[in-house]
C-alpha positions in Angstrom: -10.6 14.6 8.9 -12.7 18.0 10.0 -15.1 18.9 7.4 -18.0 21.6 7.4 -20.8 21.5 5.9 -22.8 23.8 4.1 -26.4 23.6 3.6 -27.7 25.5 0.5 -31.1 25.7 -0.2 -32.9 29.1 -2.2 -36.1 29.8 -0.2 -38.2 29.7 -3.3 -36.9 26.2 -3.9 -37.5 24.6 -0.2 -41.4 25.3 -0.2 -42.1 23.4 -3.2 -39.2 20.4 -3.4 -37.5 18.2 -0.8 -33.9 18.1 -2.2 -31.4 20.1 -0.6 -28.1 20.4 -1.9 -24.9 19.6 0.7 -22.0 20.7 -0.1 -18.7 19.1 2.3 -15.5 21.6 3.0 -12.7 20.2 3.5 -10.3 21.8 6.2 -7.3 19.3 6.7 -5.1 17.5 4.0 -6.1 14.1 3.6 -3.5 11.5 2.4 -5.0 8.7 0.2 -3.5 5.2 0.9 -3.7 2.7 -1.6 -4.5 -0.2 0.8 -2.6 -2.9 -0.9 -1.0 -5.5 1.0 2.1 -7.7 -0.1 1.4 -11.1 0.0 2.5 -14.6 -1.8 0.3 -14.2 -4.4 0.9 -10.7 -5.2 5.0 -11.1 -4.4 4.9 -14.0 -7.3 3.1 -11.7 -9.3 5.1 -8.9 -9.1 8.3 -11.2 -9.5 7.0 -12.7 -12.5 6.4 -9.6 -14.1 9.6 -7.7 -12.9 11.6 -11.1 -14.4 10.0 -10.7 -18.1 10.2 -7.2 -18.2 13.5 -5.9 -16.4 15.3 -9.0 -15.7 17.4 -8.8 -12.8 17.9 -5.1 -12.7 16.6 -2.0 -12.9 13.3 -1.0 -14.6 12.9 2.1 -17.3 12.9 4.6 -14.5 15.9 3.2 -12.9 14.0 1.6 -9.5 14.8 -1.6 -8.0 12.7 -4.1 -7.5 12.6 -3.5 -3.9 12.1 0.1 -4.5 9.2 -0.7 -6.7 7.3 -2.8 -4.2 8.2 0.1 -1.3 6.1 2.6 -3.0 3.3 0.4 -4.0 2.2 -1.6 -0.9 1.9 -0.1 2.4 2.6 -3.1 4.7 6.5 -3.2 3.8 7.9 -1.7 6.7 7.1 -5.2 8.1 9.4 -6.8 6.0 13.3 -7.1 5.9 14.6 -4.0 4.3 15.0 -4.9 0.5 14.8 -0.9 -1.1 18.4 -0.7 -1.6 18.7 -4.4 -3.5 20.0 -4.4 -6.6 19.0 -8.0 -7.4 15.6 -8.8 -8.1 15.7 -12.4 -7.3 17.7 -11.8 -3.6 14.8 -8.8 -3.1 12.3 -12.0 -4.0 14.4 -14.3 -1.7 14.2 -12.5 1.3 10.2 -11.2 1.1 9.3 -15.1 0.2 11.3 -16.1 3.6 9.6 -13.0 5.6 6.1 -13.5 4.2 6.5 -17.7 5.4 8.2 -16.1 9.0 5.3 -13.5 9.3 2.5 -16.6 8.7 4.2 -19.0 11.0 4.5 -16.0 13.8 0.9 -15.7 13.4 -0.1 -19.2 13.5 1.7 -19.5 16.9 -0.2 -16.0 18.0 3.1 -14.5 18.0 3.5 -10.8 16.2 6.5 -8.4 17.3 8.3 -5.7 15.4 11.6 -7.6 15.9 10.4 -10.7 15.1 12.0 -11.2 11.8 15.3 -10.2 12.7 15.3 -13.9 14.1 
């Protein structure tokens, strides 16, 4: 991110204080990631939820559970490609077997982009 920053500071105000105010301009977009990771404990969470709430189908703005997840953790594109599941217990099927393929791969010290295709 580039950023300038401003120093202001009235003359009549530096002699007698120490505080000087900063002020920080921002000159590039800056996209905000939410940081969260899918994990067990979050993907049986989720599940749950999704289960009492929507059942097997869509939620009350029409997303999948796949589609759901997508947009709220970052680390999907590790994952088999669920967005376009209509079931939410297959989309729950195939992260559970990813999330217990992406643990053994890194107990072994094995990580690849491919590697769940496998």
């Amino acid at each position: 991110m580039k950023c300038g920053i401003i120093l202001h500071h009235p003359p009549h105000q530096c002699q007698n204080q120490k505080s000087v105010r900063v002020i920080v301009v921002q000159t590039e977009p800056v996209t905000v990631k939410n940081k969260m990771e899918l994990n067990y404990s979050r993907l049986n969470g989720e599940y749950i939820s999704w289960s009492l709430t929507n059942g097997d189908g869509r939620n009350k703005e029409d997303q999948r559970f796949g589609q759901y997840l997508w947009a709220k953790y970052d680390n999907m594109k590790e994952f088999t490609d669920v967005f376009h599941k209509e079931s939410c217990e297959a989309t729950y099927s195939i992260l559970l077997k990813d999330l217990y393929k992406l643990e053994t791969l890194q107990e072994n010290g094995t990580t690849s982009e491919n590697s769940l295709e496998n």
